[in-house]
C-alpha positions, 0 to 999 in steps of 0.5 A: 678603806671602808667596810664596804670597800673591804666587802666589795672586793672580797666578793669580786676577788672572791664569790661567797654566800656570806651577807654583808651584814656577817662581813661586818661583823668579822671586820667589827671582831678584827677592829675590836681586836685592833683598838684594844690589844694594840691601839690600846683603847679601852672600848673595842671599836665595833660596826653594824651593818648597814649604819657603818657601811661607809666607816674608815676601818682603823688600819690604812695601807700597806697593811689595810690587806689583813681586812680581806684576808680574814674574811677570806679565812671565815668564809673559807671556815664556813664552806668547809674549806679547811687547806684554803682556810688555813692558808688564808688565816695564816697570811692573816696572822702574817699582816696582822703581826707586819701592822701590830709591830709597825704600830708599837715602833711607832708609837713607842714611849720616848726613852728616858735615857740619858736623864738621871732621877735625883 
């Protein structure tokens, strides 16, 4: 999915005063957060609106859901809406932790066992 895929259905789904260019930068906050803490990488992936608008985000389906879902929380956030923030950046959390571990299950290290050290 592209950012501006993730901005495109956020805003059908649900209408916000938020531009695009602060959408960017939430899902360049999320990417950063992905490529360092769980690809690994050292340099956090990050976008600018509107040069990256057509980027592949890092994260693909089944688990692609947490993109919306924290925009959802911040323009929640920004409109003072605190019950329906909170619901949204739980649910977040929930996809973030579902990918987080998929991700580490499947690029785990081979397992040595079995091979003694001489």
């Amino acid at each position: 999915m592209t950012i501006n895929e993730v901005i495109a259905k956020v805003d059908e789904l649900r209408p916000n005063a938020c531009t695009p260019a602060q959408k960017t930068a939430w899902l360049s906050e999320v990417d950063a957060k992905i490529s360092t803490e769980v690809h690994g990488e050292e340099a956090p992936v990050t976008y600018v609106w509107p040069d990256d608008g057509d980027t592949a985000l890092l994260v693909g389906p089944p688990y692609d859901r947490l993109y919306g879902l924290y925009i959802t929380a911040m323009t929640d956030f920004l409109g003072s809406e605190y019950d329906a923030m909170n619901v949204s950046a739980a649910l977040f959390e929930e996809a973030m932790g579902e990918y987080a571990r998929r991700h580490r299950r499947a690029h785990r290290p081979a397992s040595s066992e079995g091979f003694k050290v001489m």
